[in-house]
TORKOL-4160 file (C-alpha; in steps of 0.2 Angstrom, whole numbers, padded with zeros to 4 digits, m for minus):
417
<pt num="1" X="0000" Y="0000" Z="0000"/>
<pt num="2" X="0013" Y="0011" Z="0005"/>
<pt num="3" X="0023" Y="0007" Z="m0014"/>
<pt num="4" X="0007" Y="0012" Z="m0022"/>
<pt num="5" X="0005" Y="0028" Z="m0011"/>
<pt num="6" X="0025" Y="0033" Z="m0016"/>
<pt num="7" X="0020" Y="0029" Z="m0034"/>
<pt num="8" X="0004" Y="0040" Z="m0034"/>
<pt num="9" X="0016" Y="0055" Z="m0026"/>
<pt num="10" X="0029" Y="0054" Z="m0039"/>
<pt num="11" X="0016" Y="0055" Z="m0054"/>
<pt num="12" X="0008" Y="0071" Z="m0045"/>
<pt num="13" X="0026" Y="0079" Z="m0044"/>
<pt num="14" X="0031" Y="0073" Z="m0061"/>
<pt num="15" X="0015" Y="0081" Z="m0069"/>
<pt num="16" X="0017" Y="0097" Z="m0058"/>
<pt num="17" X="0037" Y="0100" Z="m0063"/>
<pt num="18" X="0028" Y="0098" Z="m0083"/>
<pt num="19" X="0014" Y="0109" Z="m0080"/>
<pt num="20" X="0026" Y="0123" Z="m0072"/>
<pt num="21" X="0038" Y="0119" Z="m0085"/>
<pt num="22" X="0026" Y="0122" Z="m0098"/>
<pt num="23" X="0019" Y="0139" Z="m0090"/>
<pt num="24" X="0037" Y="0146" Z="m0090"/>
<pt num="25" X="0040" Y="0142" Z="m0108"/>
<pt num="26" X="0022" Y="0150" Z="m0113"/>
<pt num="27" X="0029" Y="0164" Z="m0101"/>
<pt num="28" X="0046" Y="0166" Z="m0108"/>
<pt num="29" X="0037" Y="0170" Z="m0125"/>
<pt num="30" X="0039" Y="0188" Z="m0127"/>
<pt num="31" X="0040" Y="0190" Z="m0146"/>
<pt num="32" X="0030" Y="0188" Z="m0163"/>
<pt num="33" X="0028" Y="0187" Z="m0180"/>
<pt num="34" X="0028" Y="0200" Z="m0192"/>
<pt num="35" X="0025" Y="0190" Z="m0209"/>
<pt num="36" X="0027" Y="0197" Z="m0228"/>
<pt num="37" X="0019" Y="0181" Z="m0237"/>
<pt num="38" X="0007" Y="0193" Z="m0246"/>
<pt num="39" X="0018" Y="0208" Z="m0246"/>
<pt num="40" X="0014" Y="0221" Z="m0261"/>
<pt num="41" X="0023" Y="0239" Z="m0262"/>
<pt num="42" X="0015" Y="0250" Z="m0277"/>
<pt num="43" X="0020" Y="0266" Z="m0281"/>
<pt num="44" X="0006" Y="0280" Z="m0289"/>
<pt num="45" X="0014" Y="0291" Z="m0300"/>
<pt num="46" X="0004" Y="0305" Z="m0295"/>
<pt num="47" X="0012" Y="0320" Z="m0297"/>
<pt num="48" X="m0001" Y="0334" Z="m0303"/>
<pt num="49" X="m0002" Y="0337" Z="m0322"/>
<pt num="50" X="0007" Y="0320" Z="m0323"/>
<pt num="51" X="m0003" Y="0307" Z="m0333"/>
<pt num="52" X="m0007" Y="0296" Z="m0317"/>
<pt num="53" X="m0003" Y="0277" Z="m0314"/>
<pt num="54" X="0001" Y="0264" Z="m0302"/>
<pt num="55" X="0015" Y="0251" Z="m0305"/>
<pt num="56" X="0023" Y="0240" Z="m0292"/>
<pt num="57" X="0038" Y="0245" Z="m0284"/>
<pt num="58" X="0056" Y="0241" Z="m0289"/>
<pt num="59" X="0067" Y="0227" Z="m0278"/>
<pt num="60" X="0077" Y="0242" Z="m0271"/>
<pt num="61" X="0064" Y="0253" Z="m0262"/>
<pt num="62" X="0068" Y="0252" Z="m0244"/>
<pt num="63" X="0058" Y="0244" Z="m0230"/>
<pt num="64" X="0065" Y="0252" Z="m0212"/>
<pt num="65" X="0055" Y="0248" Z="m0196"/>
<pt num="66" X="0054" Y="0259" Z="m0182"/>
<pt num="67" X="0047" Y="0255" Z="m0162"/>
<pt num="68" X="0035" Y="0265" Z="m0154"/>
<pt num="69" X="0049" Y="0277" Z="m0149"/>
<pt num="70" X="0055" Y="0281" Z="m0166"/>
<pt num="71" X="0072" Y="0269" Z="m0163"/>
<pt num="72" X="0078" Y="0259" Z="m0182"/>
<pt num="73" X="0076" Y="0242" Z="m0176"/>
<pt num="74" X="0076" Y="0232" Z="m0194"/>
<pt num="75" X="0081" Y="0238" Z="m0212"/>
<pt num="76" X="0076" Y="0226" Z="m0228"/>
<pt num="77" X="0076" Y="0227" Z="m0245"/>
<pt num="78" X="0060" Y="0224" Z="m0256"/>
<pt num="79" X="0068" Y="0212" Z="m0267"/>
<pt num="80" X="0074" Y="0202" Z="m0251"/>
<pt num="81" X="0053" Y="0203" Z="m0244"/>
<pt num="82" X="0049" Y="0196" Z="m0261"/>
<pt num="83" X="0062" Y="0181" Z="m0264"/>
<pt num="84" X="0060" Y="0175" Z="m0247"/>
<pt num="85" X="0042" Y="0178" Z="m0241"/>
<pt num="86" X="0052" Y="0186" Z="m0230"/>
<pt num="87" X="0048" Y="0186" Z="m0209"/>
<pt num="88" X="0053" Y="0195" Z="m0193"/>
<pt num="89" X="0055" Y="0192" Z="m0175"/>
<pt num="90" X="0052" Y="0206" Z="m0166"/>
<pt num="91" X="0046" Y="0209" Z="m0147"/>
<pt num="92" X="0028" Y="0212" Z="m0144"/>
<pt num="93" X="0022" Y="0229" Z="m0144"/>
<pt num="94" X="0018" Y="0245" Z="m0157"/>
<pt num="95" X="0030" Y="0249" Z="m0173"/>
<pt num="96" X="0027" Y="0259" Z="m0188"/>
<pt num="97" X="0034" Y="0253" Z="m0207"/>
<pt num="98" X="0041" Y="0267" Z="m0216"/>
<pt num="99" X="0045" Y="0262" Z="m0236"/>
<pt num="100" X="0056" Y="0273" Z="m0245"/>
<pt num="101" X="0063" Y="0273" Z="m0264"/>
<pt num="102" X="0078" Y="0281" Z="m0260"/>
<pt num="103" X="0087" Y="0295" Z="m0249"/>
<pt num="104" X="0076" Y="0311" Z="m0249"/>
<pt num="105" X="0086" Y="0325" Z="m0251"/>
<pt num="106" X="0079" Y="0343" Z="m0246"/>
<pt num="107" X="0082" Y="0348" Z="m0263"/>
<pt num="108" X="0087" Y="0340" Z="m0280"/>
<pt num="109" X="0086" Y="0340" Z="m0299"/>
<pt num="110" X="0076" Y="0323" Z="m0306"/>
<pt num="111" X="0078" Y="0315" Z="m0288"/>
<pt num="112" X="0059" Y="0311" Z="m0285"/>
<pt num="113" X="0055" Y="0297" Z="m0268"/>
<pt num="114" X="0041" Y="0289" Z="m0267"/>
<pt num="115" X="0035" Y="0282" Z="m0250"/>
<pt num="116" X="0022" Y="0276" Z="m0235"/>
<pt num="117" X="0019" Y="0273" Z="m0218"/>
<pt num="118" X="0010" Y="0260" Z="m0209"/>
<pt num="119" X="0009" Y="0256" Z="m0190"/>
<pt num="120" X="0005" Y="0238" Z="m0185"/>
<pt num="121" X="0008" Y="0230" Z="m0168"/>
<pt num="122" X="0017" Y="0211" Z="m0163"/>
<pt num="123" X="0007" Y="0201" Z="m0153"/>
<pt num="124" X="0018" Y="0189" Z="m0141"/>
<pt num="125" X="0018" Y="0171" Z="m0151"/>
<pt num="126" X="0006" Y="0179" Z="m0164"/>
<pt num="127" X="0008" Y="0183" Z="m0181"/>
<pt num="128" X="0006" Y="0200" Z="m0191"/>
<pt num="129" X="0002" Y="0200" Z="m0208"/>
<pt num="130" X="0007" Y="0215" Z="m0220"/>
<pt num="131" X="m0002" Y="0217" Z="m0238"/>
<pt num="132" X="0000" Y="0231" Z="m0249"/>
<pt num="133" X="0006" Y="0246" Z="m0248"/>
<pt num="134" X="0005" Y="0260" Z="m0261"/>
<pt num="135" X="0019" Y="0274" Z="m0262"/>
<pt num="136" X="0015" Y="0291" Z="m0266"/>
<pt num="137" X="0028" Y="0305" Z="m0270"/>
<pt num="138" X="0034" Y="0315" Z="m0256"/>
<pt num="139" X="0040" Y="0330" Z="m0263"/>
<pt num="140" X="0034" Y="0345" Z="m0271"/>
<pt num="141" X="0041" Y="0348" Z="m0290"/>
<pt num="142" X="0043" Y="0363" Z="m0302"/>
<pt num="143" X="0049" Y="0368" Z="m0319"/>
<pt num="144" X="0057" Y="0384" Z="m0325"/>
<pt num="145" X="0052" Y="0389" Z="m0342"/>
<pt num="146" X="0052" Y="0406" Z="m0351"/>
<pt num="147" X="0040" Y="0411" Z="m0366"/>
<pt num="148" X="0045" Y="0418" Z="m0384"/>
<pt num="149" X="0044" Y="0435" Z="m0381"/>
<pt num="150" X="0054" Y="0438" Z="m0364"/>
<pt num="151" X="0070" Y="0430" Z="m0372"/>
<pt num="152" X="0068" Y="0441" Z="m0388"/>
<pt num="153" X="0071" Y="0454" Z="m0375"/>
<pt num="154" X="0084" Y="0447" Z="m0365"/>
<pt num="155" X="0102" Y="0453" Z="m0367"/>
<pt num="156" X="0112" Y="0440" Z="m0355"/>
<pt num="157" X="0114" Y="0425" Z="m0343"/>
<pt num="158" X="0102" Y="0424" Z="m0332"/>
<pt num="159" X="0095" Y="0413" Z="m0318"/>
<pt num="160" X="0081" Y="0406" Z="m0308"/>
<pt num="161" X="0081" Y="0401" Z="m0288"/>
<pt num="162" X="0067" Y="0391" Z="m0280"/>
<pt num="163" X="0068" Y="0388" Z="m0263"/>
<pt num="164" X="0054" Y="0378" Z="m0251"/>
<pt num="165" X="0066" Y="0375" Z="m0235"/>
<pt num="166" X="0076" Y="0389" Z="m0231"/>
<pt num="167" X="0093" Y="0391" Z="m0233"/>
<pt num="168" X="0090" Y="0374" Z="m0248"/>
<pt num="169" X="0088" Y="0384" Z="m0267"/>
<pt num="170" X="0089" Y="0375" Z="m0282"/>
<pt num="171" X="0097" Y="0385" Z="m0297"/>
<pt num="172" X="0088" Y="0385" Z="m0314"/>
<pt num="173" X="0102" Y="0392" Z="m0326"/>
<pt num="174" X="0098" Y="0401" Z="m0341"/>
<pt num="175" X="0112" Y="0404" Z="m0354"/>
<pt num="176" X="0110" Y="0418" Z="m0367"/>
<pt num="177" X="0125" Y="0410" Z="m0379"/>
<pt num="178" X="0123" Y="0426" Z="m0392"/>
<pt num="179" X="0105" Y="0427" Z="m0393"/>
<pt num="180" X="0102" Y="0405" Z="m0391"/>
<pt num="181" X="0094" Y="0403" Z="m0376"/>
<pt num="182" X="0095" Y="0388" Z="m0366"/>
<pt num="183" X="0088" Y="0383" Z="m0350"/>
<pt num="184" X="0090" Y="0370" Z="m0337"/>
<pt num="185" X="0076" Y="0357" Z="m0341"/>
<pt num="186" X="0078" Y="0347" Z="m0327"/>
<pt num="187" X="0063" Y="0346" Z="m0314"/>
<pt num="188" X="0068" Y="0350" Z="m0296"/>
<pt num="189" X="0062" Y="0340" Z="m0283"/>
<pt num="190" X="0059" Y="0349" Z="m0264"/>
<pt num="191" X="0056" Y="0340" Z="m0246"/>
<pt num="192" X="0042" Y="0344" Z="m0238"/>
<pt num="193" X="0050" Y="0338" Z="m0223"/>
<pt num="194" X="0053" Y="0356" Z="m0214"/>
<pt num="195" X="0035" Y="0359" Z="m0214"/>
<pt num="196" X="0037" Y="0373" Z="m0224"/>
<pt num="197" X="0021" Y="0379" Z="m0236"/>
<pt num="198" X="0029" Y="0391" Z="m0248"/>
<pt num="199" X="0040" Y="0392" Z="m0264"/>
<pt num="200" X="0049" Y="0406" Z="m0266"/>
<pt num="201" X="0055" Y="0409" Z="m0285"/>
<pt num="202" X="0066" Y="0421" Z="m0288"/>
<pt num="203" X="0074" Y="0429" Z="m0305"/>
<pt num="204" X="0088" Y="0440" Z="m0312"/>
<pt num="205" X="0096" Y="0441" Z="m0326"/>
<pt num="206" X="0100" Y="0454" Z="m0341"/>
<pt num="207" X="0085" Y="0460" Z="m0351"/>
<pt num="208" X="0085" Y="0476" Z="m0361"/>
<pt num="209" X="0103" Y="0477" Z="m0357"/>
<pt num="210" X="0100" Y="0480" Z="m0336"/>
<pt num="211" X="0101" Y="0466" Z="m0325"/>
<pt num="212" X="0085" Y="0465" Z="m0318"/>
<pt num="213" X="0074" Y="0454" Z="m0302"/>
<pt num="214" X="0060" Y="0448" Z="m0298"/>
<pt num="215" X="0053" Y="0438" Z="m0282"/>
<pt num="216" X="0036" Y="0429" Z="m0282"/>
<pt num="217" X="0032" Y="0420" Z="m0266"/>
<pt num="218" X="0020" Y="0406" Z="m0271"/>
<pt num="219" X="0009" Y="0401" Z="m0257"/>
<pt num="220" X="m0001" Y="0384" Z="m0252"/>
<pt num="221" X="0011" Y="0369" Z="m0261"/>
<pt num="222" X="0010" Y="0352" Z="m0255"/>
<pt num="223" X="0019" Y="0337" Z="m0259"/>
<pt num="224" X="0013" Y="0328" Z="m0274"/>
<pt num="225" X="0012" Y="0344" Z="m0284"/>
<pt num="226" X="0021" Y="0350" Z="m0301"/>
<pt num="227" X="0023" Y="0369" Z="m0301"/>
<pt num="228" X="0026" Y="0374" Z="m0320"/>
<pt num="229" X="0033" Y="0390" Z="m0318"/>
<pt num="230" X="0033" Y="0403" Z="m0332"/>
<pt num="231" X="0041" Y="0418" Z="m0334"/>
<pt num="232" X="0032" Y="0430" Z="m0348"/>
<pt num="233" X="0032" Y="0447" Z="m0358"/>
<pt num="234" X="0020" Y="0460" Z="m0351"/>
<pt num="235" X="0019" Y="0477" Z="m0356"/>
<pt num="236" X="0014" Y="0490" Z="m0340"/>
<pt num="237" X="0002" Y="0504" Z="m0341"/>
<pt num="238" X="0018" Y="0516" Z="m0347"/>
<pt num="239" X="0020" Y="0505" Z="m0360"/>
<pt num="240" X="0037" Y="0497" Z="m0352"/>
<pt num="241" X="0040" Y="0480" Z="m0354"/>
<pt num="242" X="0040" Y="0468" Z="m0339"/>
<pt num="243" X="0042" Y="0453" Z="m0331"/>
<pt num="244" X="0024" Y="0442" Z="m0325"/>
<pt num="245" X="0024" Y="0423" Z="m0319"/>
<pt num="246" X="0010" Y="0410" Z="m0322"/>
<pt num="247" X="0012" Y="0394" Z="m0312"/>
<pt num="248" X="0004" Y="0379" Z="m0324"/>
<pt num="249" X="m0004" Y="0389" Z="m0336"/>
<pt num="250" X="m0012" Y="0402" Z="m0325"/>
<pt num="251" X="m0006" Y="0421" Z="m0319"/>
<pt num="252" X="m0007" Y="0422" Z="m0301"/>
<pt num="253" X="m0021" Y="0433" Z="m0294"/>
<pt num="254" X="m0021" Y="0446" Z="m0295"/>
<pt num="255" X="m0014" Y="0451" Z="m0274"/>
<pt num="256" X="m0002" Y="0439" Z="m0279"/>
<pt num="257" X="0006" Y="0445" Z="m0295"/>
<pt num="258" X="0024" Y="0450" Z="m0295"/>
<pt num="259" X="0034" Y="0460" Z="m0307"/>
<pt num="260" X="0053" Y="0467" Z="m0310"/>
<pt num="261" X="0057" Y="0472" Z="m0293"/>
<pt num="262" X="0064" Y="0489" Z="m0285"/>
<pt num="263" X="0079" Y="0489" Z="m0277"/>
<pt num="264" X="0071" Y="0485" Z="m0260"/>
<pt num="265" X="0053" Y="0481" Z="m0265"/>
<pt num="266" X="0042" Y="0467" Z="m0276"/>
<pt num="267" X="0031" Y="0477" Z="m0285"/>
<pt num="268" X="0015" Y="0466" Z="m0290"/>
<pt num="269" X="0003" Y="0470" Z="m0305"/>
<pt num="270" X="m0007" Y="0486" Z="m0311"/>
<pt num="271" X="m0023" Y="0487" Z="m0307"/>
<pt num="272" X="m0032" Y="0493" Z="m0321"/>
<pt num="273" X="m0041" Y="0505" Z="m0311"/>
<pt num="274" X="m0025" Y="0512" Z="m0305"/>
<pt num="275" X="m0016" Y="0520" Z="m0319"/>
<pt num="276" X="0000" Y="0524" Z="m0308"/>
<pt num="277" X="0002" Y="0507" Z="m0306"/>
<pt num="278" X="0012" Y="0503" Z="m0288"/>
<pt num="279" X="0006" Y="0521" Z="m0280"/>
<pt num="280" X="0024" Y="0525" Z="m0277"/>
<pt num="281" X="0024" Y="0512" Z="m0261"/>
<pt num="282" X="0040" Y="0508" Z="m0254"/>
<pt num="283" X="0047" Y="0497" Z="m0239"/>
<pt num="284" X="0062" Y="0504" Z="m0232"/>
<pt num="285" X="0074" Y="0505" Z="m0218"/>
<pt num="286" X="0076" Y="0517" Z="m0208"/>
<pt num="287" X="0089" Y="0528" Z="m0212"/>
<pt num="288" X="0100" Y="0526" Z="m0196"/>
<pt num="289" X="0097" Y="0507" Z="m0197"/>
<pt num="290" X="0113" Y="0500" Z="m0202"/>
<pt num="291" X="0112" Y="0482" Z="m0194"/>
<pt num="292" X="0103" Y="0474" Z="m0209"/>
<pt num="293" X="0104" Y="0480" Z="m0227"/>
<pt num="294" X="0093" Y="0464" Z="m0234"/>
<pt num="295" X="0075" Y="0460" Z="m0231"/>
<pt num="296" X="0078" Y="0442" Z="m0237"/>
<pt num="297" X="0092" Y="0439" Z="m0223"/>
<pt num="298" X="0087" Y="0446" Z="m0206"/>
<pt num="299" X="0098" Y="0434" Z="m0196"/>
<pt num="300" X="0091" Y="0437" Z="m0174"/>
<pt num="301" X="0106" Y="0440" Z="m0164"/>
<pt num="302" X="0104" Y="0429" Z="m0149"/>
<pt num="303" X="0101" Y="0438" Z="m0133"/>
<pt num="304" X="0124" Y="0437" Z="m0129"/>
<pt num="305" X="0127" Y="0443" Z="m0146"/>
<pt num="306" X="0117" Y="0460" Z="m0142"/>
<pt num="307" X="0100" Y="0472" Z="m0147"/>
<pt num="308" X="0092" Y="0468" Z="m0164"/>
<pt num="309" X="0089" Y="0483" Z="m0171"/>
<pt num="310" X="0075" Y="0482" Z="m0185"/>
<pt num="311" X="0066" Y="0498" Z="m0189"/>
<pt num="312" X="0057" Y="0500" Z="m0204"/>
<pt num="313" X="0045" Y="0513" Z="m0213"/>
<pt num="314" X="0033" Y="0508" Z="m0226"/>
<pt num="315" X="0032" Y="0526" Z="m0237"/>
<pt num="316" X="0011" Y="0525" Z="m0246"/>
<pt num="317" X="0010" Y="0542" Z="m0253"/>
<pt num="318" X="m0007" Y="0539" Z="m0258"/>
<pt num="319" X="m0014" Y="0535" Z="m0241"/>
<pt num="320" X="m0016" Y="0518" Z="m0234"/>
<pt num="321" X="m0032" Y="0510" Z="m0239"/>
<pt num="322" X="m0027" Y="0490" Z="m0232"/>
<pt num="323" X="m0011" Y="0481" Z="m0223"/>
<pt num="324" X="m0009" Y="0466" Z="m0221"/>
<pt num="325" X="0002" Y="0453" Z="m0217"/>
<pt num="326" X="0005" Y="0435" Z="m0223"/>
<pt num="327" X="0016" Y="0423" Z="m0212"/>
<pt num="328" X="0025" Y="0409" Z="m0216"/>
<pt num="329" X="0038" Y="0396" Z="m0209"/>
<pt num="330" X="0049" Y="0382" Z="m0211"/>
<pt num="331" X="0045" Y="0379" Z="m0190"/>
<pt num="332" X="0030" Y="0370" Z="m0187"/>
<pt num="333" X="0027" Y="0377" Z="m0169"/>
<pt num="334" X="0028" Y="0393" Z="m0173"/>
<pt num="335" X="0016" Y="0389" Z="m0188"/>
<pt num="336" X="0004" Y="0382" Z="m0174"/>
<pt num="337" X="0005" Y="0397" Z="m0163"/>
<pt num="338" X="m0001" Y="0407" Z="m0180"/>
<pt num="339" X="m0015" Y="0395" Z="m0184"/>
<pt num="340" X="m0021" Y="0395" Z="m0166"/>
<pt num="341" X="m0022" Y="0416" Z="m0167"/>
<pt num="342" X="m0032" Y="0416" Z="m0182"/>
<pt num="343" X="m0022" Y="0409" Z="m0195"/>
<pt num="344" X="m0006" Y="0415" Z="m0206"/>
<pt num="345" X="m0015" Y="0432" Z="m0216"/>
<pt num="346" X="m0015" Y="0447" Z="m0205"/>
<pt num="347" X="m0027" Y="0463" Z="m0207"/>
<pt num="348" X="m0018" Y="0477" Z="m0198"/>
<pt num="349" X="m0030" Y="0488" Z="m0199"/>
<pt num="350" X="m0046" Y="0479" Z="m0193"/>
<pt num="351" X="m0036" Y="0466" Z="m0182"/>
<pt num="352" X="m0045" Y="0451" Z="m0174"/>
<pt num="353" X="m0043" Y="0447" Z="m0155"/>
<pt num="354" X="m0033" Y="0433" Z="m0160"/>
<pt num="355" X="m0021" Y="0441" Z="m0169"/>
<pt num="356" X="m0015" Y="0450" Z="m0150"/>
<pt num="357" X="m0005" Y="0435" Z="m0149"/>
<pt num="358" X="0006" Y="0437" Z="m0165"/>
<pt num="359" X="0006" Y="0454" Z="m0160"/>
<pt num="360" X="0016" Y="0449" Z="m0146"/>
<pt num="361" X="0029" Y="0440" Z="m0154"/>
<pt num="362" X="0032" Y="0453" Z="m0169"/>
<pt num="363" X="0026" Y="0470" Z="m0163"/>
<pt num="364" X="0018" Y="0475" Z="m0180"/>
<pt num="365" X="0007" Y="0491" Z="m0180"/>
<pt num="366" X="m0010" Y="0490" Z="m0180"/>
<pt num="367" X="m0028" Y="0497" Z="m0178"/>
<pt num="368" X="m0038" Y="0511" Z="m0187"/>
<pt num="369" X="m0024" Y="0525" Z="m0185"/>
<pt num="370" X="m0015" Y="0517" Z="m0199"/>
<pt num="371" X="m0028" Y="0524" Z="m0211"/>
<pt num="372" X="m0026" Y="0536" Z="m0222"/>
<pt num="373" X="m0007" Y="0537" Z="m0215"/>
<pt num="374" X="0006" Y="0541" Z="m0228"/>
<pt num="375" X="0022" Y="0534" Z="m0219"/>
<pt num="376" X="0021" Y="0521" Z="m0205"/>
<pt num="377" X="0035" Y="0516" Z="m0194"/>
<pt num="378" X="0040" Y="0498" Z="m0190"/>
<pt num="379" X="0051" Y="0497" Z="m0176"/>
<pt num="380" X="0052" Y="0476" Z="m0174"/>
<pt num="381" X="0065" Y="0477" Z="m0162"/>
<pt num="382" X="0059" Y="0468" Z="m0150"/>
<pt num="383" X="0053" Y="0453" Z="m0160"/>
<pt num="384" X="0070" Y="0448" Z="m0154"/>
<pt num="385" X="0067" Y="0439" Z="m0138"/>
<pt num="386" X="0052" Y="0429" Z="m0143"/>
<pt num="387" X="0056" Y="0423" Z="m0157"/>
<pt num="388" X="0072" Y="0416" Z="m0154"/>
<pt num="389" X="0060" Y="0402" Z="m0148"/>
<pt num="390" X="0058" Y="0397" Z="m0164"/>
<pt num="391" X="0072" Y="0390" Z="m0175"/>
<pt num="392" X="0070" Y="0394" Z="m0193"/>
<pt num="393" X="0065" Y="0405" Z="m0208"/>
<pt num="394" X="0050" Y="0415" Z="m0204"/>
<pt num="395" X="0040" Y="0426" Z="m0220"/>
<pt num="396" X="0032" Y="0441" Z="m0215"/>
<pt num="397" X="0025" Y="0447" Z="m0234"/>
<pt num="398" X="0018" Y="0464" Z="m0228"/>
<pt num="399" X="0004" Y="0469" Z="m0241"/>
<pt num="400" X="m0002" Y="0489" Z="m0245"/>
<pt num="401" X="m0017" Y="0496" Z="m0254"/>
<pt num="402" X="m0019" Y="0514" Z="m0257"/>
<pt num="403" X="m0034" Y="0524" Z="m0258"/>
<pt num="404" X="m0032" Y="0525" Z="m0276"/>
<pt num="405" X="m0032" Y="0506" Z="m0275"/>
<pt num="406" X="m0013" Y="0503" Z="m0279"/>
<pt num="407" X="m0004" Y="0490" Z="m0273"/>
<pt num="408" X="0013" Y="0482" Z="m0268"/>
<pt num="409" X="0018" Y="0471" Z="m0258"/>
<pt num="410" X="0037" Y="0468" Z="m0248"/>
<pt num="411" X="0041" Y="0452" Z="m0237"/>
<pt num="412" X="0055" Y="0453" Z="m0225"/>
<pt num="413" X="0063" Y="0435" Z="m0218"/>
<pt num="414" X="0068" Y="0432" Z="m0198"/>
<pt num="415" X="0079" Y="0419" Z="m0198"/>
<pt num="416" X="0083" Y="0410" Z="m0180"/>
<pt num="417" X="0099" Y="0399" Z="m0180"/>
């Protein structure tokens, strides 16, 4: 009896040893599946104005996968998900799939990347299946072209910028060659990356024997877009001839337009109803302001380097009628900040409550005194101390209508370092 008792014990405490033996193996398993058996990248060739199409990926497009705190923790090849049905081990919890066709540079001639996300989560001992995937382009792209009639009048080389991050232009050449113009071709391919929402165009070169400018801020691009960007013959109310811009196919309207620029100013297009075409309006800085002499490169001093000292004077003969200001940056908090006072387009003379906030950042005038006012004093000085929480470019276009419906426009760039 006592044989049969001992044999009875020995079962019990063989089967409890393999029961807690098979609870730590189940609790050891800490990892899953992530499984590419059905696996599928596309790519959607759908850059605006380009016929659309969608095509499967090449074997080289990259497949990098990141954990929920942003670390690389595996990087694979297409080809090598699609010769080996391809699986990965990796702990349980939340990661996201980032697919790329190459290295996305900030900007670049015919470099165009295509790619996607997708976040998924491992299961411990579980599997994860990925499917397809469609890639879209992640840039924003623009030509340079010029029409007939502005090269008959150009005299010399010349050249176009367009810049979307700051600080990152691409340069469009144009060569004159005695009289055979030739251009660069090439499409130019920008990052949206910086969180910047403008392209800023710029042109100079020789026409009617002068070297002349012109700067066109082009507001509202996104990636997945083709900016056709033409420059084009325009004769002015005096019978000059000028420079316009028309971005696929269409001139800019008309608050927009931009034209042969003054030394210090971008004068957008005549009105019809206001034969003296700009009114004579003019951004300037003051005269004993010697720290900066160009609007495009206001670099702030940090708070050890000394006093900013930006004072300014916008000179409207004809009477202000409207200011305004359009902001824009390559910094998305201070891009929040604007949204969350009322968004990036200004009116300084009939202000919204919201705007006190900007107003506290970048002391712009404002209210009802700055009607009718011939000359009004920007002393922005002490923009200096707020903003240097903002790394970046930052785009203030300031905006001015007469009372004899005239207009220009100026836009002056802090840049935080």
């Amino acid at each position: 009896m006592k044989t049969i008792r001992y044999i009875f014990a020995a079962a019990a405490l063989i089967c409890a040893v393999a029961c807690n033996e098979d609870f730590r193996r189940h609790e050891s398993i800490t990892t899953g599946m992530l499984i590419f058996e059905n696996f599928t990248i596309h790519s959607a060739l759908d850059v605006e104005v380009v016929a659309k199409s969608v095509s499967e990926a090449t074997g080289d497009y990259i497949i990098n996968i990141y954990n929920e705190d942003g670390d690389l923790v595996k990087t694979v090849t297409y080809a090598e998900v699609k010769q080996s049905d391809y699986g990965i081990e990796l702990p349980a919890g939340n990661y996201s799939l980032e697919v790329l066709s190459g290295t996305l540079e900030v900007a670049a001639f015919e470099a165009p990347v295509y790619g996607a996300k997708e976040v998924f989560s491992i299961v411990a001992g579980g599997k994860t299946s990925l499917d397809e995937i469609t890639c879209k382009i992640l840039q924003c792209a623009a030509t340079v072209d010029y029409d007939d009639a502005l090269k008959e009048i150009m005299t010399g080389d010349g050249k176009t910028t367009v810049e979307v991050a700051a600080g990152h232009p691409l340069t469009y050449n144009l060569s004159y060659n005695g009289g055979n113009i030739s251009r660069e071709e090439r499409i130019g391919y920008f990052s949206m990356e910086s969180g910047a929402k403008t392209m800023v165009v710029t042109f100079s070169g020789k026409v009617n024997g002068s070297t002349q400018k012109m700067t066109k801020v082009i507001s509202g691009i996104k990636a997945g877009e083709l900016r056709q960007i033409r420059f084009i013959k325009k004769v002015n109310a005096e019978g000059d001839a000028t420079i316009d811009i028309t971005v696929n196919g269409y001139v800019e309207d008309e608050e927009l337009m931009a034209y042969i620029a003054a030394p210090q100013l971008d004068i957008i297009g005549e009105d019809p109803e206001a034969p003296k075409g700009d009114g004579d309006i003019r951004l300037l800085f003051e005269p004993d302001c010697t720290m900066y002499n160009d609007f495009s490169n206001i670099v702030v001093p940090t708070l050890d380097e000394g006093k900013m000292d930006l004072r300014l004077i916008i000179q409207c003969p004809g009477g202000i009628k409207k200011l305004g200001v359009v902001i824009s940056s390559t910094n998305s908090s201070f891009i929040g900040a604007v949204e969350a006072a009322g968004g990036p387009e200004l009116d300084l003379v009939n202000p919204s409550d919201e705007s006190e906030i900007i107003f506290q950042v970048v002391p712009f005038p404002h209210g009802a005194d700055l009607l009718g006012a011939t000359e009004v004093h920007l002393d922005l000085s002490a923009a200096q101390s707020p903003i240097l929480g903002f790394q970046g470019s930052h785009t203030f276009v300031m905006k001015v209508t007469d009372n004899n419906n005239c207009r220009n426009e100026a836009a002056v760039t802090m840049i935080v370092r």
